[in-house]
LONUDREN-367385 format. One record per residue (C-alpha): x, y, z; residue in three letters. Coordinates in nm, 3 decimals. Example, Ala and Ser with C-alpha at 12.3 -4.5 7.8 and 13.67 -1.06 7.14 Angstrom:
% residues 2
<site px="1.230" py="-0.450" pz="0.780" aa="ALA"/>
<site px="1.367" py="-0.106" pz="0.714" aa="SER"/>
***
This chain:
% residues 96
<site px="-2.362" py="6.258" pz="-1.844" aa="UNK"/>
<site px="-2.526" py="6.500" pz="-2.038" aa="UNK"/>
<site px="-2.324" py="6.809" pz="-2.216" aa="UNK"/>
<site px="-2.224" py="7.028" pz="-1.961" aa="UNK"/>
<site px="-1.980" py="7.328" pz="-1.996" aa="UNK"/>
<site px="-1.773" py="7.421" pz="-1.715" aa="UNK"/>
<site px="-1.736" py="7.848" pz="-1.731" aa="UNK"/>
<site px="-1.407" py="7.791" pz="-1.540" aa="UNK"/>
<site px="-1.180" py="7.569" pz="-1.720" aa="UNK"/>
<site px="-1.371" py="7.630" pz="-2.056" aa="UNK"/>
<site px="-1.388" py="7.239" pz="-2.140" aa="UNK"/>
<site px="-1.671" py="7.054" pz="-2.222" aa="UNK"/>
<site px="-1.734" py="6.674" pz="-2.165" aa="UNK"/>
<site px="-1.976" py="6.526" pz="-2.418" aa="UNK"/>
<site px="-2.152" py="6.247" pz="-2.323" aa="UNK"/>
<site px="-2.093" py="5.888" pz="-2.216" aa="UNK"/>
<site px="-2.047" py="5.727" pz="-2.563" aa="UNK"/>
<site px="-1.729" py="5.959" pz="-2.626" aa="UNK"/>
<site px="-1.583" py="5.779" pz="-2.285" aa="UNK"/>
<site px="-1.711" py="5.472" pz="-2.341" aa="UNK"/>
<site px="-1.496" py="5.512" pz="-2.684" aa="UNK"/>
<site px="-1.216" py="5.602" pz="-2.516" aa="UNK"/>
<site px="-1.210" py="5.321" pz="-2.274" aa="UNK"/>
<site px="-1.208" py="5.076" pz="-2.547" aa="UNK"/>
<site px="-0.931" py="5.223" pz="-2.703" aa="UNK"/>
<site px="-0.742" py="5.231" pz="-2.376" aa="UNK"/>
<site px="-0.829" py="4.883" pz="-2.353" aa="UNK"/>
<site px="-0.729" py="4.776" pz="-2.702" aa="UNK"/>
<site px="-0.357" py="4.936" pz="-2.624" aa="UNK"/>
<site px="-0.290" py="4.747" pz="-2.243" aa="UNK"/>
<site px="-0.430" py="4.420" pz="-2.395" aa="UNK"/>
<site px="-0.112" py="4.490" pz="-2.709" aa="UNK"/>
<site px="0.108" py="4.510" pz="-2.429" aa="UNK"/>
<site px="-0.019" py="4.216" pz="-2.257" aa="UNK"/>
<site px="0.049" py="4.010" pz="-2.561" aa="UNK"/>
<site px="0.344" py="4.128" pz="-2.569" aa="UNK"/>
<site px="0.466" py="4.120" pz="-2.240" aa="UNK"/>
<site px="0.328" py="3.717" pz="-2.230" aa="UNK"/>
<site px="0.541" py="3.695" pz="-2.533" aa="UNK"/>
<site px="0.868" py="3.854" pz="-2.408" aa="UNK"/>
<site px="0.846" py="3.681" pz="-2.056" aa="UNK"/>
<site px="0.716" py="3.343" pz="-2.199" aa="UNK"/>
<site px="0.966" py="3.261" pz="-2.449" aa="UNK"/>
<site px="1.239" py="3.240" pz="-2.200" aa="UNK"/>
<site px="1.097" py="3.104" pz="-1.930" aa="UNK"/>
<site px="1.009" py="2.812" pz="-2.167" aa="UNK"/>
<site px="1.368" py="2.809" pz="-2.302" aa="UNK"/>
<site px="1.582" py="2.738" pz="-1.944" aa="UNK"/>
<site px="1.262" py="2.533" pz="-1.866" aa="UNK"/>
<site px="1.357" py="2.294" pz="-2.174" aa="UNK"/>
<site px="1.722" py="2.357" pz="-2.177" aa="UNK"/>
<site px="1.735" py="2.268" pz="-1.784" aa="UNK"/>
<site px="1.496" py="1.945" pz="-1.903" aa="UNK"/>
<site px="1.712" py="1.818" pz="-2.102" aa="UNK"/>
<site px="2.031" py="1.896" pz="-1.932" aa="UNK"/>
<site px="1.903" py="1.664" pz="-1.640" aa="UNK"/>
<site px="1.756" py="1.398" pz="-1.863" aa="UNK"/>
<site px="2.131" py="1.383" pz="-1.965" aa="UNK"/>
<site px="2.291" py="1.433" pz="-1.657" aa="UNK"/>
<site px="2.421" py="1.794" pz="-1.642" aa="UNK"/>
<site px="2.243" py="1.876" pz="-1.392" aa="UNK"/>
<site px="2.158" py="1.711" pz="-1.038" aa="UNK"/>
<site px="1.805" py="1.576" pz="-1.015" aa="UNK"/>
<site px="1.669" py="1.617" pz="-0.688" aa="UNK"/>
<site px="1.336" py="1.696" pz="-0.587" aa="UNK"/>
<site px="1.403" py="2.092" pz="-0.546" aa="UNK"/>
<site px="1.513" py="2.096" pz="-0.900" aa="UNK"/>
<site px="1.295" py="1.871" pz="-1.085" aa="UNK"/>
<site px="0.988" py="2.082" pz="-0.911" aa="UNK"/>
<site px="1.134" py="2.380" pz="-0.984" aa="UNK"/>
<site px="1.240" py="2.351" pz="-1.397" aa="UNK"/>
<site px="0.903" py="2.164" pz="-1.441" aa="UNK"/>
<site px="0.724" py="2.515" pz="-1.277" aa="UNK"/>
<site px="0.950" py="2.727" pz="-1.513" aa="UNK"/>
<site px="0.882" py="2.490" pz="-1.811" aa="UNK"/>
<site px="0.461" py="2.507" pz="-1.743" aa="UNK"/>
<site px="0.519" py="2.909" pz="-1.677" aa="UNK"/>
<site px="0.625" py="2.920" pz="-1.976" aa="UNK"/>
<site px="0.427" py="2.760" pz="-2.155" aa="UNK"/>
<site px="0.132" py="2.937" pz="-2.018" aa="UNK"/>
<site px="0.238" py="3.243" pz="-2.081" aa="UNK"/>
<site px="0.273" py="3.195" pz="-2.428" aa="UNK"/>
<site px="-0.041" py="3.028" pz="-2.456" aa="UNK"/>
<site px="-0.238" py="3.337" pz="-2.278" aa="UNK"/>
<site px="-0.048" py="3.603" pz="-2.500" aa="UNK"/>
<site px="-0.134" py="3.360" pz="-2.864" aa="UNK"/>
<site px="-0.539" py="3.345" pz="-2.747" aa="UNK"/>
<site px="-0.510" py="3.709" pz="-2.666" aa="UNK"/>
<site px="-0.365" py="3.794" pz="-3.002" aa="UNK"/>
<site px="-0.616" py="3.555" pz="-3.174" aa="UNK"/>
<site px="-0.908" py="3.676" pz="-3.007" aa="UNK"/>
<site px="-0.772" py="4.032" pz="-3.071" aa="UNK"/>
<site px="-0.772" py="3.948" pz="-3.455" aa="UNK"/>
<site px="-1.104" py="3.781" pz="-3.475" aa="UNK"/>
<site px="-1.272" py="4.038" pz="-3.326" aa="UNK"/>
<site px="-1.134" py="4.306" pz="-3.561" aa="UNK"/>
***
C-alpha cells in the first residue's frame, strides 16, 4: 500500500511496514497469553493426573480400564501443555 489519504474520514494509512509492525506486536501479546494459558491449564491437569496415579497405585481408587486410560490422558495433557507453554516462553526469550 502506498500513502493514501482518504478526504472522508481524514485518516491516513502509511505503508505496509507500519502493519507489518503491528502484526508482530499483536503476535508477541496472543503468544504471552498462550504461555500463559498452557501454564494455567497445564499445571492442574498434571496435578489430578499424578494425584489420581498415585491414588490407584495405592489403592484409592478402582483400576479399571476406563480409569487407568483416562488419568494416564490427563497426566500426558498435562504434561504437554506445560511443555508447549516452557518452549514458547524459551523461544520467546531467545529471540529477544
Amino acid at each position: 500500500m502506498n500513502k493514501k489519504t482518504l478526504k472522508e474520514d481524514n485518516t491516513v494509512i502509511m505503508s505496509d511496514k507500519y502493519l507489518s509492525e503491528s502484526g508482530v506486536q499483536g503476535g508477541k501479546v496472543i503468544g504471552e497469553h498462550i504461555v500463559l494459558g498452557s501454564f494455567i491449564a497445564g499445571i492442574p491437569f498434571f496435578i489430578i493426573g499424578l494425584i489420581a496415579l498415585f491414588s490407584m497405585l495405592f489403592g484409592f481408587l478402582s483400576t479399571n480400564t476406563a480409569v487407568i486410560i483416562g488419568v494416564l490422558l490427563i497426566t500426558i495433557i498435562g504434561f504437554l501443555f506445560i511443555i508447549g507453554g516452557y518452549n514458547i516462553y524459551r523461544t520467546k526469550q531467545v529471540n529477544k
